[in-house]
C-alpha positions in Angstrom: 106.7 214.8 303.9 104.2 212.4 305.8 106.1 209.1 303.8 109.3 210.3 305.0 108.2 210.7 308.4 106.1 207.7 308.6 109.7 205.9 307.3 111.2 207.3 310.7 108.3 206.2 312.9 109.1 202.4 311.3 112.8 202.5 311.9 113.9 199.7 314.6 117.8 200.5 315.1 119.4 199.0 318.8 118.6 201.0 321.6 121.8 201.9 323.0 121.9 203.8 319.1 118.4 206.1 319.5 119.3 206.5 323.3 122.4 208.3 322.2 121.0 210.1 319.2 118.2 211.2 321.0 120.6 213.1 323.8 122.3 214.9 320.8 119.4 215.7 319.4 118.9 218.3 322.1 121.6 219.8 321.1 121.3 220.2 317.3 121.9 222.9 315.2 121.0 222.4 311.9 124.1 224.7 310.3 126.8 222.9 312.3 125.3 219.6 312.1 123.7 219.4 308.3 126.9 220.7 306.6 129.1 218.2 308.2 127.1 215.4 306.4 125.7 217.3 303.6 128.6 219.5 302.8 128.8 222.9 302.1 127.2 225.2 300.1 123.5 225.9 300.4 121.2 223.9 303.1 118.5 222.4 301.7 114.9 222.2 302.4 114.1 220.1 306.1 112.3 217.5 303.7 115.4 216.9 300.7 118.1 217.0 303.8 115.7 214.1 306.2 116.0 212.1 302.5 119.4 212.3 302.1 119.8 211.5 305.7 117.5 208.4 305.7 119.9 206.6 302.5 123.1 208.0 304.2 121.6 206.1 307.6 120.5 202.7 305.5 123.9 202.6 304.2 125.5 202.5 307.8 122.5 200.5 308.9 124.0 198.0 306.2 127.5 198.1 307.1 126.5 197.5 311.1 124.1 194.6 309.9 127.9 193.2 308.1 129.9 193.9 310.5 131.5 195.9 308.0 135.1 197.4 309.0 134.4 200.4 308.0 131.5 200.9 310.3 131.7 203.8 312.8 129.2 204.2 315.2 129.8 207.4 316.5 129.1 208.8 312.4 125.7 206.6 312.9 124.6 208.3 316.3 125.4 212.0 314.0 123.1 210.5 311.3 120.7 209.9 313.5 120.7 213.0 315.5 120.2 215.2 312.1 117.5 213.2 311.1 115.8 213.7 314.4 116.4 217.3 314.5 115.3 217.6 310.9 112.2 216.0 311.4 110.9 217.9 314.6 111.7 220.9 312.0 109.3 219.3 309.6 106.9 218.8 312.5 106.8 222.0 313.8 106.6 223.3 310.3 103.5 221.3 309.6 102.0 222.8 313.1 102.4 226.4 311.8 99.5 227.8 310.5 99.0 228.9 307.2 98.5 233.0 307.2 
């Protein structure tokens, strides 16, 4: 869990990108949001979904980089959303206490 987070703290993405992504993410709702990237079926665990997330975000981060055609920003703000809802999940998962 701790390498996965530590891989968000090191993201550097443009601003105007985690600006937006951190508005939605005070909105996010992990059914709604999760299954539109991840599909349906059952949600994983916070820690498999934030993996996914982070090689679903590389591969747009890639296509921006290109100036790829078939970049869409709007899909990159989602990404980016999820993974910040899923990781406050993990955080405040980690701050629960063990009983």
């Amino acid at each position: 869990m701790k390498d996965t987070l530590n891989t968000l703290a090191t993201l550097r993405r443009p601003r105007i990108l985690i600006r937006a992504a951190r508005i939605g993410a005070a909105e996010y709702r992990r059914d709604a949001h999760l299954r539109r990237h991840l599909g349906y079926g059952p949600l994983p665990r916070p820690e498999a979904a934030l993996g996914a997330l982070v090689k679903m975000e590389a591969a747009l981060e890639t296509q921006r980089r290109q100036d790829s055609a078939g970049y869409v920003a709007s899909r990159h703000v989602d990404i980016l959303i999820a993974m910040m809802g899923e990781a406050r999940i993990l955080r405040a998962a980690a701050l629960q206490p063990v009983t």
